[in-house]
LOSENU-628856 format. One record per residue (C-alpha): residue number from 1; z, x, y. Coordinates in nm, 2 decimals. Example, Ala and Ser with C-alpha at 12.3 -4.5 7.8 and 13.67 -1.06 7.14 Angstrom:
BEGIN
<atom resi="1" z="0.78" x="1.23" y="-0.45"/>
<atom resi="2" z="0.71" x="1.37" y="-0.11"/>
This chain:
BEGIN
<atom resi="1" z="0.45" x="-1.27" y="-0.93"/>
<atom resi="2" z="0.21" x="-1.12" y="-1.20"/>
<atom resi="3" z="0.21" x="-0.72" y="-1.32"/>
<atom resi="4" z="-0.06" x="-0.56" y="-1.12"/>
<atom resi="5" z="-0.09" x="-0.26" y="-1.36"/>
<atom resi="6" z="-0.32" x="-0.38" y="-1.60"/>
<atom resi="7" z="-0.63" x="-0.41" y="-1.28"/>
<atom resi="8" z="-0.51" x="-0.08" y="-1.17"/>
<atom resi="9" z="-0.57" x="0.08" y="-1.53"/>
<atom resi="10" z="-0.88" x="-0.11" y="-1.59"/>
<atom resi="11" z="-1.05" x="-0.04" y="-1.28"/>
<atom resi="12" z="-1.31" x="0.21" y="-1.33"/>
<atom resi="13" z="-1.56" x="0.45" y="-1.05"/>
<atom resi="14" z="-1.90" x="0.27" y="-1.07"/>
<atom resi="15" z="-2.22" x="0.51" y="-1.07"/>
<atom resi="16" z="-2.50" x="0.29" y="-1.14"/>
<atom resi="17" z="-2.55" x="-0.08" y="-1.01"/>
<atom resi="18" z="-2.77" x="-0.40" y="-1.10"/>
<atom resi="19" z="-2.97" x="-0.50" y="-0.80"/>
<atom resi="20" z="-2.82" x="-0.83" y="-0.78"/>
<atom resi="21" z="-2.66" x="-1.01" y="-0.44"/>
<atom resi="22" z="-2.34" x="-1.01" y="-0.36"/>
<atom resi="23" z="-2.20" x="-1.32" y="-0.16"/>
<atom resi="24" z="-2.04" x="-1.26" y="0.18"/>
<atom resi="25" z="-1.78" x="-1.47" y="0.06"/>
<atom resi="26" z="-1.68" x="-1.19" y="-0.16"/>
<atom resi="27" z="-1.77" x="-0.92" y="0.04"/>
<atom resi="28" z="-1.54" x="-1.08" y="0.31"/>
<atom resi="29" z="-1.25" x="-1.07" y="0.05"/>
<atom resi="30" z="-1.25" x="-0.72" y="0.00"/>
<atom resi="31" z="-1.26" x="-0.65" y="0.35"/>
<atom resi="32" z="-0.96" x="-0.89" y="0.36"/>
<atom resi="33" z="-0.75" x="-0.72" y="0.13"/>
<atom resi="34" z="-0.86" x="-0.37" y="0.30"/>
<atom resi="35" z="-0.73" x="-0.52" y="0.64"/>
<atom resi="36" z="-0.34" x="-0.60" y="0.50"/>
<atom resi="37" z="-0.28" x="-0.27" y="0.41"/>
<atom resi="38" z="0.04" x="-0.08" y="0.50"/>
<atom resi="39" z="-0.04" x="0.13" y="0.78"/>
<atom resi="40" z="0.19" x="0.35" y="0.98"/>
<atom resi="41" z="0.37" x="0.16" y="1.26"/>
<atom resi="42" z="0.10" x="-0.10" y="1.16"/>
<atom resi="43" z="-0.13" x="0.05" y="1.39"/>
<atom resi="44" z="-0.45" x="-0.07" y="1.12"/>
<atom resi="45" z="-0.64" x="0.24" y="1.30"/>
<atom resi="46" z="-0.94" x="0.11" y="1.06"/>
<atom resi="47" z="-1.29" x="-0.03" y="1.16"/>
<atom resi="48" z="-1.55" x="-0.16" y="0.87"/>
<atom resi="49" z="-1.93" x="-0.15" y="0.92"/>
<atom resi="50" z="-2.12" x="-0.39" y="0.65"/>
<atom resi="51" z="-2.44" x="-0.22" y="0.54"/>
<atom resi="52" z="-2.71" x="-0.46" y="0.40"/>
<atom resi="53" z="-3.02" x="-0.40" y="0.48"/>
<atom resi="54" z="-3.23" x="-0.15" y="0.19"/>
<atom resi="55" z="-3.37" x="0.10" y="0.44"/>
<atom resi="56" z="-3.00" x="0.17" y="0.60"/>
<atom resi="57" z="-2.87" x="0.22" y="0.23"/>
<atom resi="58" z="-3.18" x="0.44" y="0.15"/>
<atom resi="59" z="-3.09" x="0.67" y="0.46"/>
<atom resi="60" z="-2.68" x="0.65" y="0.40"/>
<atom resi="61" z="-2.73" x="0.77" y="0.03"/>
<atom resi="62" z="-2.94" x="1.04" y="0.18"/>
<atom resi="63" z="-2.67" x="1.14" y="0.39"/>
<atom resi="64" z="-2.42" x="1.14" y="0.07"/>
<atom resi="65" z="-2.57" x="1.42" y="-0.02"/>
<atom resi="66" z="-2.89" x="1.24" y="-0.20"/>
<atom resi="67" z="-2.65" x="0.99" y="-0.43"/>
<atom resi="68" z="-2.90" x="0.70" y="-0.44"/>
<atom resi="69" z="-2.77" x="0.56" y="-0.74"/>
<atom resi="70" z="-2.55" x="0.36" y="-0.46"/>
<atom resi="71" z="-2.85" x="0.19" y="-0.30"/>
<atom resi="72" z="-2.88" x="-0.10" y="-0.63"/>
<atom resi="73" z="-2.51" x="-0.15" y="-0.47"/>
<atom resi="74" z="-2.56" x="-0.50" y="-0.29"/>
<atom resi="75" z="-2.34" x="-0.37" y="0.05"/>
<atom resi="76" z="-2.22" x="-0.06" y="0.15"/>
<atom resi="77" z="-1.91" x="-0.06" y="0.34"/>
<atom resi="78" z="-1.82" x="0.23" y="0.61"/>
<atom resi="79" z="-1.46" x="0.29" y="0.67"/>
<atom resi="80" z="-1.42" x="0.44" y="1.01"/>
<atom resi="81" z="-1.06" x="0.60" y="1.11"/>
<atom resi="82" z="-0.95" x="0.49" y="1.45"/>
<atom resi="83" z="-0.78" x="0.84" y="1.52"/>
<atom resi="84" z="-0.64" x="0.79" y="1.86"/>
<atom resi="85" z="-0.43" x="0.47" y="1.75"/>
<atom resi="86" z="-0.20" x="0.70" y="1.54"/>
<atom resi="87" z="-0.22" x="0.99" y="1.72"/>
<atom resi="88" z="-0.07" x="0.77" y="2.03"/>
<atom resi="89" z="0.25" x="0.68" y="1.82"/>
<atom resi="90" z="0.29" x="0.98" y="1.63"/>
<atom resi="91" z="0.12" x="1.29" y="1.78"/>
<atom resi="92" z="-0.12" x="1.52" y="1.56"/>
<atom resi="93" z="0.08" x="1.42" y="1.25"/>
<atom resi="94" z="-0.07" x="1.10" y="1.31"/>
<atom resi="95" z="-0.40" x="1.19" y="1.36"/>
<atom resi="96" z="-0.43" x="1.45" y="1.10"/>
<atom resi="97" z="-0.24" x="1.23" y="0.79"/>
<atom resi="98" z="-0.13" x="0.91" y="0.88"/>
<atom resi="99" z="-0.46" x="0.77" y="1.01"/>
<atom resi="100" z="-0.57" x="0.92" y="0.67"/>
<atom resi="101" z="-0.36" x="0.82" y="0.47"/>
<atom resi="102" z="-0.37" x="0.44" y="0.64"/>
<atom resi="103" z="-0.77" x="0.43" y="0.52"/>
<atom resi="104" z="-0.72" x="0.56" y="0.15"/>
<atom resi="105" z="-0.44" x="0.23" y="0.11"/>
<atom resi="106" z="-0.73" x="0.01" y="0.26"/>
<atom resi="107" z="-0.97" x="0.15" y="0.07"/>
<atom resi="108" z="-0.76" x="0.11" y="-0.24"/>
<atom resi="109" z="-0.70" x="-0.26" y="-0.20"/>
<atom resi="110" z="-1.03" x="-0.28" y="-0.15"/>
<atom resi="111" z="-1.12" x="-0.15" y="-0.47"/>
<atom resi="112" z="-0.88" x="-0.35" y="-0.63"/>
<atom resi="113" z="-0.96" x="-0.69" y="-0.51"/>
<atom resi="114" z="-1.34" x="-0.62" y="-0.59"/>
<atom resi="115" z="-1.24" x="-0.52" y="-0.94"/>
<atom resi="116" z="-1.04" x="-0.88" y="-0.98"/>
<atom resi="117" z="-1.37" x="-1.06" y="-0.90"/>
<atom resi="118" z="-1.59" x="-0.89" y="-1.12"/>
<atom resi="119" z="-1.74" x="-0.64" y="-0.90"/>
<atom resi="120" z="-1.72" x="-0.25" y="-0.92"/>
<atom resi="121" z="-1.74" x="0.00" y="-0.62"/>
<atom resi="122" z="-1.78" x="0.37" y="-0.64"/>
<atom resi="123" z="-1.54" x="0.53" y="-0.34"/>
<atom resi="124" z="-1.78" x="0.77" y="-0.16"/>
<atom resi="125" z="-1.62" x="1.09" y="0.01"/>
<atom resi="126" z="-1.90" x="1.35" y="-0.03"/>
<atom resi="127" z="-2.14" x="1.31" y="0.27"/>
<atom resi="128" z="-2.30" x="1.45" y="0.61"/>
<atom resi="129" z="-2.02" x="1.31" y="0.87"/>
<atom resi="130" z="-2.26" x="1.39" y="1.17"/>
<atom resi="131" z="-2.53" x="1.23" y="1.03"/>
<atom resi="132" z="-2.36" x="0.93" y="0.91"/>
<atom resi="133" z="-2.21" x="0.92" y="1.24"/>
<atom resi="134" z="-2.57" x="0.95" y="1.41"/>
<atom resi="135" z="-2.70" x="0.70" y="1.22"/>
<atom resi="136" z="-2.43" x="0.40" y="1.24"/>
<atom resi="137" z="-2.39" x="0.49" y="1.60"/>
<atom resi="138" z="-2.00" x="0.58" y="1.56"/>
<atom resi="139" z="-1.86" x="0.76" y="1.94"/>
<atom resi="140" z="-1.70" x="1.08" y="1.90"/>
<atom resi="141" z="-1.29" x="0.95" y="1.90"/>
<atom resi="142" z="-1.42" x="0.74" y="1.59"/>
<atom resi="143" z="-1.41" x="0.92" y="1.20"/>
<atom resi="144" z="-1.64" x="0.81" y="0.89"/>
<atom resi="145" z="-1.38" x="0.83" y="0.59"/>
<atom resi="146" z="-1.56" x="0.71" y="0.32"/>
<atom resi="147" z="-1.83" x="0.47" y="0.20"/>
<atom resi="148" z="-1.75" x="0.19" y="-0.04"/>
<atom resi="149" z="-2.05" x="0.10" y="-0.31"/>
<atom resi="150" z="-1.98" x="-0.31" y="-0.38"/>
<atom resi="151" z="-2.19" x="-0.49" y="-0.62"/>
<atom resi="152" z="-2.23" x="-0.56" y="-0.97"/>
<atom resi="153" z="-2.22" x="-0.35" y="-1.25"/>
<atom resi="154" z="-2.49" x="-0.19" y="-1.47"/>
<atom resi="155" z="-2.23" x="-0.01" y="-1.70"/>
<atom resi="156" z="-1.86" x="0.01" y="-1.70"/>
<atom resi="157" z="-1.73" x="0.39" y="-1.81"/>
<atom resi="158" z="-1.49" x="0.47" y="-2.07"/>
<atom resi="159" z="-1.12" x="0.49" y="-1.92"/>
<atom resi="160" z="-1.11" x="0.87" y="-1.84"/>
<atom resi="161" z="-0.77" x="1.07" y="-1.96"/>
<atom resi="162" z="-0.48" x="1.04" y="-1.73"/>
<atom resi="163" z="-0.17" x="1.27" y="-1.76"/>
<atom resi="164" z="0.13" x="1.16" y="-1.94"/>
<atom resi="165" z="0.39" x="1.00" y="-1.73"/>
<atom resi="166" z="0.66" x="1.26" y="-1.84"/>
<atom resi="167" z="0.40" x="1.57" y="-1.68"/>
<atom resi="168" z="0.41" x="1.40" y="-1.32"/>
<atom resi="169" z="0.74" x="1.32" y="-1.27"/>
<atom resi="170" z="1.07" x="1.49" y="-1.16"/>
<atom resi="171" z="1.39" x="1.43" y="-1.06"/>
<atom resi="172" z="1.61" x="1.50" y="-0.78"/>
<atom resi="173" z="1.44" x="1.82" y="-0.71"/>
<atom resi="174" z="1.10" x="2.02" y="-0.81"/>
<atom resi="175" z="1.07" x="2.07" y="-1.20"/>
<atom resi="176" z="1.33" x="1.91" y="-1.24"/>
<atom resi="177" z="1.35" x="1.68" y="-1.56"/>
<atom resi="178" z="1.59" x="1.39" y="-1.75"/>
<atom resi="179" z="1.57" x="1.45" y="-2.12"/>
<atom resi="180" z="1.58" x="1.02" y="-2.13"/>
<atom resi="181" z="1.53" x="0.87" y="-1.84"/>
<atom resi="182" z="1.60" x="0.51" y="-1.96"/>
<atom resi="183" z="1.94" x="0.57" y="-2.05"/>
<atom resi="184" z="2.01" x="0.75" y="-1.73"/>
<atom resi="185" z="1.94" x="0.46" y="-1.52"/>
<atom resi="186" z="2.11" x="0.24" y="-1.75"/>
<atom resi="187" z="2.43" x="0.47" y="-1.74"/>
<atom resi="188" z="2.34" x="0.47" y="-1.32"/>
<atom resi="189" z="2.30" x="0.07" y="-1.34"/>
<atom resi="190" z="2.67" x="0.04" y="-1.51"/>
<atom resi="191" z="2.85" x="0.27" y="-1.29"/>
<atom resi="192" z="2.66" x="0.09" y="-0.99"/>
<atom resi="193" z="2.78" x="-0.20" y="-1.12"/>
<atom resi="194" z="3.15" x="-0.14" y="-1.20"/>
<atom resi="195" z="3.19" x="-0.01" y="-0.88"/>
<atom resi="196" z="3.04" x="-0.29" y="-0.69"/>
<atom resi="197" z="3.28" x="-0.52" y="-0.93"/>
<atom resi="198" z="3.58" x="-0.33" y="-0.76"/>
<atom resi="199" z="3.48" x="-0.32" y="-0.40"/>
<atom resi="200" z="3.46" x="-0.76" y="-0.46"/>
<atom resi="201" z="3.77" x="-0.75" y="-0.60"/>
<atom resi="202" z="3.95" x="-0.56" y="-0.35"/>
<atom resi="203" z="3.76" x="-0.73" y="-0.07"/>
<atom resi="204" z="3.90" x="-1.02" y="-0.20"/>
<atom resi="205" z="4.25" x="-0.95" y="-0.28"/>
<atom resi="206" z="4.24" x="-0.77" y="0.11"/>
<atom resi="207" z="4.12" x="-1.16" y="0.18"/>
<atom resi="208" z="4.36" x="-1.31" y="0.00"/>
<atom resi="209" z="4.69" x="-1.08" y="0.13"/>
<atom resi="210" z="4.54" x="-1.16" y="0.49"/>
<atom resi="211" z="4.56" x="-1.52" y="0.43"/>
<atom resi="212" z="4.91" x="-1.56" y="0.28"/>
<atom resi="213" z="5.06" x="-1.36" y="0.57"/>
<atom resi="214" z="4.86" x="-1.59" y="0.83"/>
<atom resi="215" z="5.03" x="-1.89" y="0.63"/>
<atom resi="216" z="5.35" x="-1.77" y="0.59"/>
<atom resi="217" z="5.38" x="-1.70" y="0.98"/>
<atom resi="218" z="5.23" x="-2.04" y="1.05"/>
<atom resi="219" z="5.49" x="-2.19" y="0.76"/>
<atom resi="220" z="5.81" x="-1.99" y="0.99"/>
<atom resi="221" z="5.72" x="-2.17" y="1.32"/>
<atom resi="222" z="5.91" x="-2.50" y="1.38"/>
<atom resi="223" z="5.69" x="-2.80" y="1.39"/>
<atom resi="224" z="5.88" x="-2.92" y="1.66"/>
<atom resi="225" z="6.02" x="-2.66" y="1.90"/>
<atom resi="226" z="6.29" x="-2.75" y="2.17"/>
<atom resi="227" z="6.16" x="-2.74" y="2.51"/>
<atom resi="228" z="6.36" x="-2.48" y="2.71"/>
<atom resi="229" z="6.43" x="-2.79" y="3.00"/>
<atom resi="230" z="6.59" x="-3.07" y="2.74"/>
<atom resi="231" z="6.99" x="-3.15" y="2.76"/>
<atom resi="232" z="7.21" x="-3.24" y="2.48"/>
């Protein structure tokens, strides 16, 4: 199985599209990919409205707040948050993060799978829930979470700075840091190791004790044993 980091790091937040179609056949993979993601007792509390038509984009950017730039996207894609499904299992924890946390995996498979066919999407968070709700029809139990811009294009941004990996990670506790990591897992790995190398050996030589008393208790019994009834 290939290293998946190199689409991650080259994907990039697309703000301006060419208006150029976008096949269903790839629009369907992307919904695909959005559909097996991990989701909390795999409850997939996610719905996914296709927008095509120019006039519904023209009134959905409107309701982002005015960011038209999203309708040259070929399809707009609404993920709605099934909040009751993981509120059933899991109470208002489930309503309140795991249904939410459930849509942003989807959504970033989504934007994954449309980077590795050549498209670009712009995740869309900022926008008028009520009206977006009014517009698509969504009932009340139902949750716009975000709008996905799919299509094609126009310009592909410079990779924008990312934190070092040292600055975001800790160990064992808050703040907490190895002065070389590397070498602590290798010193973990060998201990690991050694002591798995013992706990074989003396499962074995518990094995092999076992077995030579079974044998020399078998070897003791007479092959033949007098019956109790036979006369000399």
């Amino acid at each position: 199985m290939g290293d998946i980091l190199e689409l991650i790091q080259s994907r990039r937040t697309i703000k301006y599209f060419l208006p150029k179609f976008v096949s269903w056949e790839n629009v369907a993979k992307v919904i695909d990919a959005g559909r097996h993601a991990p989701s909390c007792g795999n409850v997939q509390n996610w719905k996914f409205i296709v927008i095509l038509e120019p006039e519904s984009k023209q009134v959905l950017a409107a309701a982002c707040y005015e960011q038209y730039e999203i309708v040259s996207a070929g399809v707009l894609i609404v993920v709605c948050n099934e909040l009751e499904k993981a509120e059933r299992y899991y109470g208002l924890r489930g309503e309140k993060l795991y249904s939410i946390q459930n849509c942003a995996a989807a959504i970033e498979n989504m934007l994954l799978e449309a980077h590795s066919l050549g498209l670009g999407t712009r995740w869309v968070g900022s926008f008028d829930e009520e009206e977006v709700r009014s517009q698509l029809k969504i009932p009340e139990e139902v949750r716009p979470q975000a709008i996905i811009a799919l299509g094609y294009p126009k310009e592909i941004p410079p990779r924008p700075p990312k934190y070092p990996l040292e600055t975001v990670v800790y160990f064992h506790r808050w703040r907490n840091k190895l002065r070389d990591p590397a070498k602590y897992m290798n010193d973990i790995a060998t201990i690991l190791a050694r002591k798995a190398s013992a706990a074989t050996k003396s499962i074995q030589d518990s094995t092999r004790f076992i077995v030579d008393k079974v044998k020399k208790k078998a070897d003791s019994v007479p092959t033949n044993p007098v019956s109790p009834d036979t006369e000399d």
